[in-house]
MIZA-936932 format. One record per residue (C-alpha): residue in one letter; residue number from 1; x, y, z. Coordinates in steps of 0.5 Angstrom, whole numbers, m for minus. Example, Ala and Ser with C-alpha at 12.3 -4.5 7.8 and 13.67 -1.06 7.14 Angstrom:
! MIZA-936932
{"A",1,{25,m9,16}}
{"S",2,{27,m2,14}}
END
This chain:
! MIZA-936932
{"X",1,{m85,m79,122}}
{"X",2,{m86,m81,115}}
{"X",3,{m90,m78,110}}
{"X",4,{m93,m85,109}}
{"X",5,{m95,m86,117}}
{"X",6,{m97,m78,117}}
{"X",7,{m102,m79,111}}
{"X",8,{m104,m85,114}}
{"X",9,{m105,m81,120}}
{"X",10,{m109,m76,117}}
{"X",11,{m113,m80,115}}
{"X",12,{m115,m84,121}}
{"X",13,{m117,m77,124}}
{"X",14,{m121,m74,118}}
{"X",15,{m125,m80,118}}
{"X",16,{m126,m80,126}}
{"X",17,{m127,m74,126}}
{"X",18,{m133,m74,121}}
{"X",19,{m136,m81,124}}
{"X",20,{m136,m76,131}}
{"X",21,{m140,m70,127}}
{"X",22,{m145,m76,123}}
{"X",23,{m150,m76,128}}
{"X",24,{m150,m69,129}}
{"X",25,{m153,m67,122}}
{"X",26,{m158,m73,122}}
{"X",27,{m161,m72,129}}
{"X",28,{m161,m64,127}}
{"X",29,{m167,m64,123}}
{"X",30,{m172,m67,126}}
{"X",31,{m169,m65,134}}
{"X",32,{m171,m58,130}}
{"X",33,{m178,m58,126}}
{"X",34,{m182,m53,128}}
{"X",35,{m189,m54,126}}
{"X",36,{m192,m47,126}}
{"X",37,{m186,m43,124}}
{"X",38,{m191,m36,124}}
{"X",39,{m193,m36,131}}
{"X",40,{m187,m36,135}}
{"X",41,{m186,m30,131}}
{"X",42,{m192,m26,134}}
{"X",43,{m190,m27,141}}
{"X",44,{m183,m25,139}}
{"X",45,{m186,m18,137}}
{"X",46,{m190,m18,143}}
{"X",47,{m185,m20,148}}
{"X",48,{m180,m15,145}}
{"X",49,{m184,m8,143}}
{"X",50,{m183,m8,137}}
{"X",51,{m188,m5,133}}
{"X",52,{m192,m7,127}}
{"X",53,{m190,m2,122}}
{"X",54,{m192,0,115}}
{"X",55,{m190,1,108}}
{"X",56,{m188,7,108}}
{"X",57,{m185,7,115}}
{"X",58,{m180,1,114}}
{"X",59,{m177,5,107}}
{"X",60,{m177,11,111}}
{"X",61,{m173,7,115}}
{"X",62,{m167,4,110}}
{"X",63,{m167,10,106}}
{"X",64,{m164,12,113}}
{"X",65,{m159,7,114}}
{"X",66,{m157,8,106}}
{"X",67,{m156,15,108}}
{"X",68,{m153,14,114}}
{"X",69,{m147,9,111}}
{"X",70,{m146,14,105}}
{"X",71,{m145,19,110}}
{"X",72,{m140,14,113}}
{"X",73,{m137,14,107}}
{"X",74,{m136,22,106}}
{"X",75,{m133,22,112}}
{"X",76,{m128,15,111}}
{"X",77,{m127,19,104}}
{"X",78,{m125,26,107}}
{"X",79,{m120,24,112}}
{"X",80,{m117,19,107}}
{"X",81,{m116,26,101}}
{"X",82,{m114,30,108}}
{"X",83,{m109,25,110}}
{"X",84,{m106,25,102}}
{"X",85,{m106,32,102}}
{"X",86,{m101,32,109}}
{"X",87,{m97,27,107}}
{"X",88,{m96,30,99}}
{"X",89,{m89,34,101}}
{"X",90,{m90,39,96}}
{"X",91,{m92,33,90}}
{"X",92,{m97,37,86}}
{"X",93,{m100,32,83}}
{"X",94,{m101,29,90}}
{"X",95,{m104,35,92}}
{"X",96,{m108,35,86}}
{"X",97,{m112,28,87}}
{"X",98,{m113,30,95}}
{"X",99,{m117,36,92}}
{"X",100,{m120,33,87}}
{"X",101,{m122,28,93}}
{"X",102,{m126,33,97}}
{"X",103,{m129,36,92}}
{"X",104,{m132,30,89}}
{"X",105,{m134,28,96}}
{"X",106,{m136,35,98}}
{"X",107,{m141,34,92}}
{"X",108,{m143,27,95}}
{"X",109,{m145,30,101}}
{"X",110,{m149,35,98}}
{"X",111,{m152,29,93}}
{"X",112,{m153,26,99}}
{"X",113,{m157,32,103}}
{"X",114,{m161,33,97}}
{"X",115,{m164,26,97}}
{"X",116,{m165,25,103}}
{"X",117,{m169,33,103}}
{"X",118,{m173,28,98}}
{"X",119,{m175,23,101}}
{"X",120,{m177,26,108}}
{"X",121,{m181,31,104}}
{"X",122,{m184,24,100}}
{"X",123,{m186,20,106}}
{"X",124,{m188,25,111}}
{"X",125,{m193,27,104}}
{"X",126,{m194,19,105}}
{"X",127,{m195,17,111}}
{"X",128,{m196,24,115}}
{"X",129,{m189,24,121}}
{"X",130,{m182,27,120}}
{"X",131,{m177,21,118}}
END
């Protein structure tokens, strides 16, 4: 084929293509208007268990998952400078950033314990329950 009939082609294609796809984003707002938008949630709530929390719950809640990625983090960073310092070969300036990296990710994880004792003592002083 050459590049005149290919380009031809491609056009044709793209064109059909999209007069097939056309009537999908004209009929899909209206075939998905919802009225009352507040009340089906409700029912979601209801029919799953989930329970209406408060404030100082919901932020207990992120603070957990924010320390528990951090503690992911420490873990990822503590394997990589363990595997630095197994495959340094006797470098020392290679030894020396795989020891730097744990010390720094050490004094990370005691950052991330001492916040997390803060927060648990502000909402348990908040709210009356242990995070």
């Amino acid at each position: 084929m050459t590049s005149a009939k290919l380009l031809t082609s491609l056009k044709t294609t793209m064109i059909v293509a999209f007069l097939a796809i056309l009537p999908a984003f004209v009929i899909a707002p209206h075939a998905s208007a919802e009225t009352n938008l507040l009340g089906n949630l409700q029912n979601t709530q209801d029919q799953t268990s989930l329970k209406n929390t408060d404030l100082p719950s919901f932020i207990g809640s992120i603070i957990n998952i924010v320390l528990s990625f951090l503690g992911v983090i420490f873990l990822v960073l503590t394997i990589y400078a363990g595997f630095l310092w197994m495959t340094a070969g006797g470098k020392p300036e290679q030894t020396e950033t795989a020891r730097k990296m744990l010390i720094n990710a050490t004094i990370g994880l005691v950052l991330i314990l001492a916040a997390f004792a803060i927060s648990n003592f502000v909402l348990t002083s908040l709210q009356g329950t242990l995070l």
